[in-house]
N, C-alpha and C positions, 0 to 999 in steps of 0.2 A: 741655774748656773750663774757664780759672778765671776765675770772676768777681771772686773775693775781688781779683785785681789791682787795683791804683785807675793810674788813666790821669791823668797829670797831667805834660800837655808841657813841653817846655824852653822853647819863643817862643809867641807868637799870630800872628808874623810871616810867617804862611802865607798861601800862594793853593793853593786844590784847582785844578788842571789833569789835563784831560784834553785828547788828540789825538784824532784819528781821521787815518788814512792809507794809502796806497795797496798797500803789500803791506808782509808782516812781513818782508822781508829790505830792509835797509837801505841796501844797494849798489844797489838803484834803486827804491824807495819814496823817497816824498815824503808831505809832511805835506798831510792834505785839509782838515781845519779843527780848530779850538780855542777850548776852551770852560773859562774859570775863573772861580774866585767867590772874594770875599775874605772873610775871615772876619766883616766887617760887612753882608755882603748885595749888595755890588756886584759884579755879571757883566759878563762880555765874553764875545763868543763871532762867532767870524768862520769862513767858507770861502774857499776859496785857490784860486787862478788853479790848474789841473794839466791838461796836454796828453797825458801818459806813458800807460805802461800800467798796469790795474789786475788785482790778485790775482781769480781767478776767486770768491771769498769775498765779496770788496770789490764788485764788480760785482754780486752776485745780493744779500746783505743790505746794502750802503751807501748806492752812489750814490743809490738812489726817498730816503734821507733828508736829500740835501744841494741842498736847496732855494732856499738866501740868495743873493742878487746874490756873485760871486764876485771877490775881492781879489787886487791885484798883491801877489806876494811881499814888495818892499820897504813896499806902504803896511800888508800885516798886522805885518810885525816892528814899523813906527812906529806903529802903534796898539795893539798888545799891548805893546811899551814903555811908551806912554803910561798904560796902566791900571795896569801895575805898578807904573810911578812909581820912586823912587830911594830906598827904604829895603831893596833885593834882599832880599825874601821868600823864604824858602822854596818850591819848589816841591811838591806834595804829590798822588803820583799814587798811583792801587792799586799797579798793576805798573810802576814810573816807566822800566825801561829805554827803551823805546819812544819813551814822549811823551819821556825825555829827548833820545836820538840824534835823532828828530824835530825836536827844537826848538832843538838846535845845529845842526846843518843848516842848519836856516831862517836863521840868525845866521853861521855862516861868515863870515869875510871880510867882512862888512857889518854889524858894529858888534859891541858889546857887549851878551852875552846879558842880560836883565834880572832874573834872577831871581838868587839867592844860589848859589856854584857848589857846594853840597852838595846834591842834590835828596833826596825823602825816599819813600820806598816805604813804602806803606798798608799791602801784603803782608804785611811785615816788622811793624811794628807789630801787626799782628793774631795774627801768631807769637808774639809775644813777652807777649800776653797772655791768651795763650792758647787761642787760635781757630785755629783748621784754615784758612790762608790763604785756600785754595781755596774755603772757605763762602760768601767773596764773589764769585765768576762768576756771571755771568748768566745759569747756570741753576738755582740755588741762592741769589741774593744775596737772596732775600727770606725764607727763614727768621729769616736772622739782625738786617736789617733789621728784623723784627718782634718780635723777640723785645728792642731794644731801645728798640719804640716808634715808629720809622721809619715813617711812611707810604708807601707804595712803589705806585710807578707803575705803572699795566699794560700788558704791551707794552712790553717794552725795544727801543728804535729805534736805538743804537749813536751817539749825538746827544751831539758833548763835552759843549757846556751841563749838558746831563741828569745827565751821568756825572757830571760838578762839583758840580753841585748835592747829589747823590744822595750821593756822596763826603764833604762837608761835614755833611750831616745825619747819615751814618751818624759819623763823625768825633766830631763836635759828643754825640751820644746816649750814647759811650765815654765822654767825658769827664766825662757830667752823671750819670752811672748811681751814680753815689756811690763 
């Protein structure tokens, strides 16, 4: 790990997003809900109409945490639209492959995706300054959470919101650490 790196981004014009979805293979998962935060403190976070089937994973740790009244596919794209607004943000995932195919999907054929078309992987950036990517999983993400101050939740429940949140503070902590 180097710390001596100083973190200091190219935009502020990010949203942390996270997914949550029905199996890791993309030729028939569908996106379950979505959860982002702008860098000023504003969330969204919705669950999504899904009839299909789900990954035996997804079934035993997901479904008991998707609780919220659940949205037709078109009114979540016009409401995650709406939050993003029209200055296409950055999108800013850990592992972004996922929530990105996820999130064009959802957009197909039915508008223009909102977000700016270069997504950005946390991943990556934590490589690159020197962190063991992997420190950030959910079975490890709280050493390093704490080590830069992070408060960290107990019970990770696989909840976009959370990830977003969670996402942003650890984000946010890189940046401030001098």
């Amino acid at each position: 790990m180097n710390n001596s790196v100083r973190f200091i981004p190219f935009s502020s014009n990010i949203i942390f997003y996270d997914t949550e979805f029905s199996s890791l293979d993309p030729y028939v998962g569908e996106i379950l809900s979505i959860g982002a935060v702008k860098m000023d403190g504003r969330e969204f976070y919705c669950e999504l109409e899904y009839r299909g089937e789900y990954s035996e994973w997804v079934r035993e740790n997901l479904l008991v945490t998707l609780t919220q009244p659940k949205l037709s596919r078109e009114l979540a794209r016009q409401k995650l639209s709406e939050f993003v607004g029209n200055s296409k943000p950055y999108a800013l995932a850990y592992i972004n492959q996922f929530d990105t195919i996820y999130t064009k999907k959802l957009f197909v054929g039915e508008g223009e995706e909102p977000f700016y078309w270069l997504p950005l992987d946390f991943a990556s950036i934590l490589f690159g300054l020197g962190y063991d990517p992997e420190v950030y999983k959910y079975d490890n993400y709280t050493k390093l959470a704490k080590d830069l101050g992070v408060l960290v939740k107990e019970g990770h429940t696989h909840n976009a919101l959370d990830d977003a949140r969670f996402l942003k503070d650890v984000y946010m902590a890189l940046i401030n650490r001098g």
